[in-house]
Biopython code that builds the backbone (N, CA, C, O; Angstrom):
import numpy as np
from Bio.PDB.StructureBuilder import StructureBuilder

atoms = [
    (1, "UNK", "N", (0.837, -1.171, 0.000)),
    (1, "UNK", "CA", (0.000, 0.000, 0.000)),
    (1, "UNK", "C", (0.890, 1.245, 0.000)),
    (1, "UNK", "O", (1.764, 1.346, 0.861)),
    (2, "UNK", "N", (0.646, 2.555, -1.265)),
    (2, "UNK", "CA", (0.991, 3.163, -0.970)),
    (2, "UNK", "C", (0.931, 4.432, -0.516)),
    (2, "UNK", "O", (-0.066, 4.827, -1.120)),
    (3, "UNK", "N", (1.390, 5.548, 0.275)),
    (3, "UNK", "CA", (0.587, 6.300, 0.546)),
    (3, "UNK", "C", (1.499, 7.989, 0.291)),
    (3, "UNK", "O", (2.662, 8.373, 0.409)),
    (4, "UNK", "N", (0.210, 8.597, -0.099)),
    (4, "UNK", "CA", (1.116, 9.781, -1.359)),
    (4, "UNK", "C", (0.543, 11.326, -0.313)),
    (4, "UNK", "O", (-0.584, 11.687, 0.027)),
    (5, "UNK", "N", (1.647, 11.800, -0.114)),
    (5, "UNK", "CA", (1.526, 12.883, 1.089)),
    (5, "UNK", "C", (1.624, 14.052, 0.380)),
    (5, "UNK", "O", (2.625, 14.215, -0.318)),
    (6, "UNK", "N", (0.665, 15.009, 0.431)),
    (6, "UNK", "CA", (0.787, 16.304, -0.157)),
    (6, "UNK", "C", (1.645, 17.453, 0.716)),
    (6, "UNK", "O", (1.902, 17.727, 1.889)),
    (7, "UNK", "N", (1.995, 18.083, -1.032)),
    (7, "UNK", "CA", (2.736, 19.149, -0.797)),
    (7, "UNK", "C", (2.782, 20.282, 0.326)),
    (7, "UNK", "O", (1.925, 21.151, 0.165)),
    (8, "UNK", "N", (3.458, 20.412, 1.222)),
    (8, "UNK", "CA", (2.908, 21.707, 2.015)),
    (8, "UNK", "C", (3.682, 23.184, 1.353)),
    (8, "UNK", "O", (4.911, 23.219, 1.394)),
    (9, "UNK", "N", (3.172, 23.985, 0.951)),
    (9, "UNK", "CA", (3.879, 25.086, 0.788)),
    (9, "UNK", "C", (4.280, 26.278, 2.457)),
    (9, "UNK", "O", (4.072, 26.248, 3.669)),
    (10, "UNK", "N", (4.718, 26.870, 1.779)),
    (10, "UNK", "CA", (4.848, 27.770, 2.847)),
    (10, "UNK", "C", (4.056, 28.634, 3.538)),
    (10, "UNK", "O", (3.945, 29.164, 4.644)),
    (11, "UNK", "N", (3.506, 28.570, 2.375)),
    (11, "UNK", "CA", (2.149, 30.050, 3.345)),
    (11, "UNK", "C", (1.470, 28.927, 3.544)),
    (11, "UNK", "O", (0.441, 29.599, 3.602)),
    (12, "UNK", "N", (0.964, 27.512, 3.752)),
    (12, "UNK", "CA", (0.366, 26.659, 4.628)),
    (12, "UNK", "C", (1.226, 26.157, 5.435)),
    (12, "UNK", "O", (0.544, 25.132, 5.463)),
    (13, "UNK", "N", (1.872, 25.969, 5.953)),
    (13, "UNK", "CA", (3.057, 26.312, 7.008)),
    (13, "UNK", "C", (2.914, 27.074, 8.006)),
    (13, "UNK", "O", (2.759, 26.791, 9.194)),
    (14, "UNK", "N", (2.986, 28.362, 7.327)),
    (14, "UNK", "CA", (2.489, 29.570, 8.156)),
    (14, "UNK", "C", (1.292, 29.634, 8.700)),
    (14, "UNK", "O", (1.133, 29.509, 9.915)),
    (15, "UNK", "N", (0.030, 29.896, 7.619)),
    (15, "UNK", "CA", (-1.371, 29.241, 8.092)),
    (15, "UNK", "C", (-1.421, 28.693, 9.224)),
    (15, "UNK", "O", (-1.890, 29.218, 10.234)),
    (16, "UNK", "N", (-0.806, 27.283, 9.123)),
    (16, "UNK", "CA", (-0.970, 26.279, 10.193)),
    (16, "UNK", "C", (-0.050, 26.421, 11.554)),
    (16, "UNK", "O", (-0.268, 25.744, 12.559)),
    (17, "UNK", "N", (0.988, 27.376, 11.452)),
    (17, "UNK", "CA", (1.708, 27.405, 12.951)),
    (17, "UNK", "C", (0.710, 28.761, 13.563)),
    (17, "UNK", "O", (0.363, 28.786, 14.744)),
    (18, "UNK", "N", (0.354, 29.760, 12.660)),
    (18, "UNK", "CA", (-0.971, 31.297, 12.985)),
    (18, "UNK", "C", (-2.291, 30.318, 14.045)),
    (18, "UNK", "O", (-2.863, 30.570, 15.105)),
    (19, "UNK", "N", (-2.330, 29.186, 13.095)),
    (19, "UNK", "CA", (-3.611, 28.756, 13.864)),
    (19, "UNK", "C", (-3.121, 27.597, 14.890)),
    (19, "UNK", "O", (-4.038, 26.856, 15.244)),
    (20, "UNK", "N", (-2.344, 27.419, 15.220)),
    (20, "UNK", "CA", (-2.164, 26.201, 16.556)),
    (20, "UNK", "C", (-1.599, 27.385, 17.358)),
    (20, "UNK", "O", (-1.797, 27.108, 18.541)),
    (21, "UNK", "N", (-1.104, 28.346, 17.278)),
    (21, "UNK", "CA", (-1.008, 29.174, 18.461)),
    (21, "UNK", "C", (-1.792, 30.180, 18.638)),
    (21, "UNK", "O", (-1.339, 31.240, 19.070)),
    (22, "UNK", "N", (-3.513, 29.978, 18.243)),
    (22, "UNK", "CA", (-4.156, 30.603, 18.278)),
    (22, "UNK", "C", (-5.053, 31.738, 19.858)),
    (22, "UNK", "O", (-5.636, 32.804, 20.054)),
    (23, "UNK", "N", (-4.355, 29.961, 20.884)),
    (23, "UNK", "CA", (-4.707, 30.594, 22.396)),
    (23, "UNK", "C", (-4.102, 30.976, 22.884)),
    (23, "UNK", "O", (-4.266, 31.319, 24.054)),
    (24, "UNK", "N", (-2.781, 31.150, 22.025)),
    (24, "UNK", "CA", (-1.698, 31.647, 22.935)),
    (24, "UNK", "C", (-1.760, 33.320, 23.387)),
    (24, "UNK", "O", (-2.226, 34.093, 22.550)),
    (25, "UNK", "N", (-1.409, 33.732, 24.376)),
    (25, "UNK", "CA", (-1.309, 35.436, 24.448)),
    (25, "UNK", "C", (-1.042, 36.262, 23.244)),
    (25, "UNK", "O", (-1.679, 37.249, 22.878)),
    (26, "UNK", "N", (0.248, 35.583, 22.542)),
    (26, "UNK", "CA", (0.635, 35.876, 21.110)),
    (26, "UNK", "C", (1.918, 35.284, 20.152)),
    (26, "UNK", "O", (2.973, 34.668, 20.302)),
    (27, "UNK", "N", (1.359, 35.700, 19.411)),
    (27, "UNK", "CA", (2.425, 34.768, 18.304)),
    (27, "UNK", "C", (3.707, 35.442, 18.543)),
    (27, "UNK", "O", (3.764, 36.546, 19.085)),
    (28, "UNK", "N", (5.072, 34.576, 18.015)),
    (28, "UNK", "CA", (6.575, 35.584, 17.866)),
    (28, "UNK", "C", (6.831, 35.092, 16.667)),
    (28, "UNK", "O", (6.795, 33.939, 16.237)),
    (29, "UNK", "N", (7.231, 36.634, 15.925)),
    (29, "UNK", "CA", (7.446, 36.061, 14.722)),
    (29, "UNK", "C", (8.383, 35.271, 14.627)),
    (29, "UNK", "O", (8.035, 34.162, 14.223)),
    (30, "UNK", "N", (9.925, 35.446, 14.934)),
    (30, "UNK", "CA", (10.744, 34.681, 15.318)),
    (30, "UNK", "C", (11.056, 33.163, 15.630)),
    (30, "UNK", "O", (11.897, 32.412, 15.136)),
    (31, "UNK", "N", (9.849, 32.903, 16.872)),
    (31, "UNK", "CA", (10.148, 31.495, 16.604)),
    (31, "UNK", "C", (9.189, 30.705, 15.844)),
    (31, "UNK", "O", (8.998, 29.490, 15.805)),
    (32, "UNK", "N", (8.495, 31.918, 15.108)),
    (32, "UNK", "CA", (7.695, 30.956, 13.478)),
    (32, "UNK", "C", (8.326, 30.741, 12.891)),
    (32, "UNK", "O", (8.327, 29.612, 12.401)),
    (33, "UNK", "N", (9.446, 31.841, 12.489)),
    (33, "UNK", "CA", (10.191, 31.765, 11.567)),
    (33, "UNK", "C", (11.217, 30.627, 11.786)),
    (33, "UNK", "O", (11.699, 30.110, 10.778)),
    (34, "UNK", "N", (11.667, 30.108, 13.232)),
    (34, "UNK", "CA", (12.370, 29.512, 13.165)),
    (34, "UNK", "C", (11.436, 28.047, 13.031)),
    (34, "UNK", "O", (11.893, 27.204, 12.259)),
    (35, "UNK", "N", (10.663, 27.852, 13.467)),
    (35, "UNK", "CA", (9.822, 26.586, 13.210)),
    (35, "UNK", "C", (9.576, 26.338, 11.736)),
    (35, "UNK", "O", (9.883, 25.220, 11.323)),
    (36, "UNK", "N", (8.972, 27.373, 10.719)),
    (36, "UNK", "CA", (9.171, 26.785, 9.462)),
    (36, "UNK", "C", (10.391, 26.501, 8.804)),
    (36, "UNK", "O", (10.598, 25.714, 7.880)),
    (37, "UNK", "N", (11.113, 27.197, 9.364)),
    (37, "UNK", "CA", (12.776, 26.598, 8.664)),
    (37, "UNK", "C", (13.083, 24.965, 9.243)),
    (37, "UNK", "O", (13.628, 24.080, 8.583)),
    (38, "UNK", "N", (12.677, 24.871, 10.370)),
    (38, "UNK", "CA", (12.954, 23.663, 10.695)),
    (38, "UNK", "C", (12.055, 22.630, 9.980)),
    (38, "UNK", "O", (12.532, 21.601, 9.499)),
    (39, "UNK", "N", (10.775, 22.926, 9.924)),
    (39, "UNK", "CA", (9.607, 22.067, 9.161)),
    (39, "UNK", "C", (10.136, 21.818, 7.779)),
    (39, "UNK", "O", (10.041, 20.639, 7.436)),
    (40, "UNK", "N", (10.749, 22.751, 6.770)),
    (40, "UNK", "CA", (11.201, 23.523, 5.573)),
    (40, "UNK", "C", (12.559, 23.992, 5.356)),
    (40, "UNK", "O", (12.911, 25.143, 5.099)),
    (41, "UNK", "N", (13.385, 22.793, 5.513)),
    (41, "UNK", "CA", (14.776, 23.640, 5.510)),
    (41, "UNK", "C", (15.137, 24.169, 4.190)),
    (41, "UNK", "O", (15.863, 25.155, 4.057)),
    (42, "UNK", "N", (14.569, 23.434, 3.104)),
    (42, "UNK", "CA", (15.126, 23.785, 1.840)),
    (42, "UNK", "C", (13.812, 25.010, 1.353)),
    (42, "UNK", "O", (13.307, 25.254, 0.257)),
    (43, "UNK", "N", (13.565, 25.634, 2.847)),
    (43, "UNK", "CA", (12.606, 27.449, 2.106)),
    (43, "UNK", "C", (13.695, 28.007, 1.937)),
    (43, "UNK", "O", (14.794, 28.061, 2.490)),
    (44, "UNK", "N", (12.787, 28.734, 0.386)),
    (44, "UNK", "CA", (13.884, 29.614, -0.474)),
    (44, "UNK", "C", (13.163, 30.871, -0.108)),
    (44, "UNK", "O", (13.521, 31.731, -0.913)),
    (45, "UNK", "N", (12.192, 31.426, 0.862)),
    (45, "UNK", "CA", (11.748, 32.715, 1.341)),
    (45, "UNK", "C", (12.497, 33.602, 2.202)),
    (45, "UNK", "O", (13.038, 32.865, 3.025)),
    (46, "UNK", "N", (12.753, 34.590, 2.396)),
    (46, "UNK", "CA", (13.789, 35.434, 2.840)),
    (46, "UNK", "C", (12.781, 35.590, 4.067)),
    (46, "UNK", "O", (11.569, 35.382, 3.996)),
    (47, "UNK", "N", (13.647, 36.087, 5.472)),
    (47, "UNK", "CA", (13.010, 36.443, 6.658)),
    (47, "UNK", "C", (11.871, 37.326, 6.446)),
    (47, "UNK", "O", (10.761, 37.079, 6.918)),
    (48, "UNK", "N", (12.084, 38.156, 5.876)),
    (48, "UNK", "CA", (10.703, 39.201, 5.609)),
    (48, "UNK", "C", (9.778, 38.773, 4.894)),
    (48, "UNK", "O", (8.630, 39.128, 5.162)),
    (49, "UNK", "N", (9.994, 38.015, 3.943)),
    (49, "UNK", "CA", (8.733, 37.226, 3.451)),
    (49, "UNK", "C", (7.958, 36.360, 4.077)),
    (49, "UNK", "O", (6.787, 36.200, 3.734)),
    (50, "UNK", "N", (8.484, 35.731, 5.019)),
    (50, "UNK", "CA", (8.266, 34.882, 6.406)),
    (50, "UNK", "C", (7.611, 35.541, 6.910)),
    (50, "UNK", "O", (6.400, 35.347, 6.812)),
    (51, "UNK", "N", (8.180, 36.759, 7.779)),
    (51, "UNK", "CA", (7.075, 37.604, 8.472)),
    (51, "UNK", "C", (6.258, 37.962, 7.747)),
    (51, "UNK", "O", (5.262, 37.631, 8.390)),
    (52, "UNK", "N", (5.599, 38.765, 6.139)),
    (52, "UNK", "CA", (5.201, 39.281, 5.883)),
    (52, "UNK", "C", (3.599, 38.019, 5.998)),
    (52, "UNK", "O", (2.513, 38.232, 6.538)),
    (53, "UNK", "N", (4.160, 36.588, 5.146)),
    (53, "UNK", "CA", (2.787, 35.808, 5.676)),
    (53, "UNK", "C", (2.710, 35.725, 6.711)),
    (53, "UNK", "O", (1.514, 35.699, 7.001)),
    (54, "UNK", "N", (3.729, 35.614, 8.133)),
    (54, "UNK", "CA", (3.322, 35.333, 9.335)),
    (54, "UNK", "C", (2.221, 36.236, 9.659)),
    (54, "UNK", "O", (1.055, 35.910, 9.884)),
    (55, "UNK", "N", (2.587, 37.090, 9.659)),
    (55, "UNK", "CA", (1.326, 38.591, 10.209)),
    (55, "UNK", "C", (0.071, 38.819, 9.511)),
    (55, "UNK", "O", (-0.921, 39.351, 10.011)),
    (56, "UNK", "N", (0.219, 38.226, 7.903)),
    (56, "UNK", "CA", (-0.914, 38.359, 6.761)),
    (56, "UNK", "C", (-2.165, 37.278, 8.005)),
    (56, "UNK", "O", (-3.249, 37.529, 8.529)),
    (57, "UNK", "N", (-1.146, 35.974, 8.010)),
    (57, "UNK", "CA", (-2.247, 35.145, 8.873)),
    (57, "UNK", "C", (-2.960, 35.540, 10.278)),
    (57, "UNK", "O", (-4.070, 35.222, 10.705)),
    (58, "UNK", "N", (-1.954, 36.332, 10.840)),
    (58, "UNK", "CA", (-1.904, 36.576, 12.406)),
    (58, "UNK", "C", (-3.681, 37.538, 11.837)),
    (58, "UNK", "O", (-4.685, 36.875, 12.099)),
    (59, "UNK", "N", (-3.893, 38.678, 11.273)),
    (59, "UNK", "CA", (-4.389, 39.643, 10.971)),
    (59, "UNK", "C", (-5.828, 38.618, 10.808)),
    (59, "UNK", "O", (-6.714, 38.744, 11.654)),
    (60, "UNK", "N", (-6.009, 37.478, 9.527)),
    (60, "UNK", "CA", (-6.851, 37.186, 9.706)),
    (60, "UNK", "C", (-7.406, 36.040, 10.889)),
    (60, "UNK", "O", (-8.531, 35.745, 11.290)),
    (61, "UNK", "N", (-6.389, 35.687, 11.136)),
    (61, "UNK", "CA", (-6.994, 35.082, 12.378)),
    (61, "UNK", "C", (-7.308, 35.627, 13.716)),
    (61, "UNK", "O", (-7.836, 34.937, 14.588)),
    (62, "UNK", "N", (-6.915, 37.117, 13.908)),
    (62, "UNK", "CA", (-7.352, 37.948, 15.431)),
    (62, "UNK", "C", (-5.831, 37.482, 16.463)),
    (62, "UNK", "O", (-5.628, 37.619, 17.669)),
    (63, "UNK", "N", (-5.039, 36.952, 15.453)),
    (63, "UNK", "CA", (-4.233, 36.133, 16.487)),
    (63, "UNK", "C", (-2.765, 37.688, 17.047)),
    (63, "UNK", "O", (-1.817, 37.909, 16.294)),
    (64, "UNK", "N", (-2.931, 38.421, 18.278)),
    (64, "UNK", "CA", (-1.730, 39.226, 18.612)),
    (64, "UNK", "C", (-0.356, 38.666, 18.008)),
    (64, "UNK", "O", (-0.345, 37.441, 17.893)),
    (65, "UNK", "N", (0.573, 39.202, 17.681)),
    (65, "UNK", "CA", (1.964, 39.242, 17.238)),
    (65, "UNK", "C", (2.979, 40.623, 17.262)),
    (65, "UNK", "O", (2.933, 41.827, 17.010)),
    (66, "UNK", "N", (4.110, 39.369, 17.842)),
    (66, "UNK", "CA", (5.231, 40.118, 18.642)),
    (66, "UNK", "C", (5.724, 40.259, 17.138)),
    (66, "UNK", "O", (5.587, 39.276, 16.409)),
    (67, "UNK", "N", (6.296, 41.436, 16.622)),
    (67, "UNK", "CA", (7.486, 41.373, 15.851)),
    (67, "UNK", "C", (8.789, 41.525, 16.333)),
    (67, "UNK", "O", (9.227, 42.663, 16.500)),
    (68, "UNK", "N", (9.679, 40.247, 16.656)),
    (68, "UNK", "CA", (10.874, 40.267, 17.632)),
    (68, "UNK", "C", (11.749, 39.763, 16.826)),
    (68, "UNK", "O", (12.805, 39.409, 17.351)),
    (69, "UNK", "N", (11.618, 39.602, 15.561)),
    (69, "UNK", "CA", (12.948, 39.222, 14.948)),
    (69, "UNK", "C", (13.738, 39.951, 14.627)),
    (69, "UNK", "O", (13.508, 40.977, 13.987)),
    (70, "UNK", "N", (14.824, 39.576, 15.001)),
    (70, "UNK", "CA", (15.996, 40.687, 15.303)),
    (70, "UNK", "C", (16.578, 41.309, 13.434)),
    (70, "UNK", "O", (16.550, 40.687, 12.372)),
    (71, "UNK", "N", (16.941, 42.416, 13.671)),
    (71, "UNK", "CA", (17.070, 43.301, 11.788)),
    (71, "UNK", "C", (18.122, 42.755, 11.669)),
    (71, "UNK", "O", (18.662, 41.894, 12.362)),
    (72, "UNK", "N", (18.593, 43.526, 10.298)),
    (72, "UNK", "CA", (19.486, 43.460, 9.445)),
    (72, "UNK", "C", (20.916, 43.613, 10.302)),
    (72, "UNK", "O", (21.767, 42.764, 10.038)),
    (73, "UNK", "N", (21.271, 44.681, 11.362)),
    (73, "UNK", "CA", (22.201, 44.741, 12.222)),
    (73, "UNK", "C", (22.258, 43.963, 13.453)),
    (73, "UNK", "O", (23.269, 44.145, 14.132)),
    (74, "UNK", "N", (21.233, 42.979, 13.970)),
    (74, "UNK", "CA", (21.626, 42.071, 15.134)),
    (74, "UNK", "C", (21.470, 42.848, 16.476)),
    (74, "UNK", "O", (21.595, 42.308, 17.575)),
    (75, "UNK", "N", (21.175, 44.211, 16.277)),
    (75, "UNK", "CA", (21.140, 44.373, 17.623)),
    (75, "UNK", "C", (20.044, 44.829, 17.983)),
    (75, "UNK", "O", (19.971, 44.879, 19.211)),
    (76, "UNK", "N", (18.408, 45.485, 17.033)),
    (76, "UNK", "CA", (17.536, 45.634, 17.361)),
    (76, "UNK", "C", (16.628, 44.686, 17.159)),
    (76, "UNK", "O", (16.628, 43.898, 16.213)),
    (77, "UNK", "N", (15.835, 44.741, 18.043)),
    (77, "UNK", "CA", (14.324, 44.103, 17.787)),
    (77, "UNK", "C", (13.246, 45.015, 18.016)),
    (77, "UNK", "O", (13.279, 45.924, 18.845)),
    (78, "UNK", "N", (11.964, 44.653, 17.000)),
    (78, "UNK", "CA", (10.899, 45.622, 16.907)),
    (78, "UNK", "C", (10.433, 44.826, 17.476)),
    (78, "UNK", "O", (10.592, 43.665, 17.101)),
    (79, "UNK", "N", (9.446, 45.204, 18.938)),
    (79, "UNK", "CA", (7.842, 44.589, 18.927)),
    (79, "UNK", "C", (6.977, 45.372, 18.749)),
    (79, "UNK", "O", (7.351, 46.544, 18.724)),
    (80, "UNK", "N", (5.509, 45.113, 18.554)),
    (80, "UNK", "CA", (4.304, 45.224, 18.137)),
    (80, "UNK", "C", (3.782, 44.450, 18.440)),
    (80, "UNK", "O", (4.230, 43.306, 18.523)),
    (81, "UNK", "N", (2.327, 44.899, 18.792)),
    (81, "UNK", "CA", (1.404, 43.434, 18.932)),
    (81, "UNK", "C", (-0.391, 44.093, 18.535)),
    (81, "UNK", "O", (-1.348, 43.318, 18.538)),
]
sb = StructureBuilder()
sb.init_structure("model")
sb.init_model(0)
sb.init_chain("A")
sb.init_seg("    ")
for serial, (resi, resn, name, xyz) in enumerate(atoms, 1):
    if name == "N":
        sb.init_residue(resn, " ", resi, " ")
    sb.init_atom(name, np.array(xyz, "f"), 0.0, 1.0, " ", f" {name:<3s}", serial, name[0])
structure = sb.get_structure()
């Protein structure tokens, strides 16, 4: 028997980590970002594209989000929620 597993893309990835931390106080973008890389090592999406679906989902799901991933220089982080 064989059994044929569909594709996950990335923005269902995202989708799906927006909605399992739906009870949480709030999402971080950060360790989404680091969870789909781990789910997805071979994503070819740049950090900001990451966030940009992370938050697209956060928005429709009501779900709060930290933006804590650290910039381009390593030493700031933005939050928001």
């Amino acid at each position: 028997m064989a059994h044929a597993f569909h594709s996950v893309t990335v923005e269902k990835a995202a989708e799906a980590y927006v909605r399992s931390r739906g009870k949480a106080g709030f999402l971080s973008i950060a360790l989404a970002i680091r969870a789909i890389r781990t789910l997805m090592p071979a994503c070819k999406a740049t950090d900001h594209e990451l966030e940009e679906l992370l938050a697209e989902a956060c928005i429709a799901h009501r779900v709060p989000v930290a933006f804590d991933i650290t910039t381009g220089s390593g030493s700031e982080k933005r939050l928001h929620s």
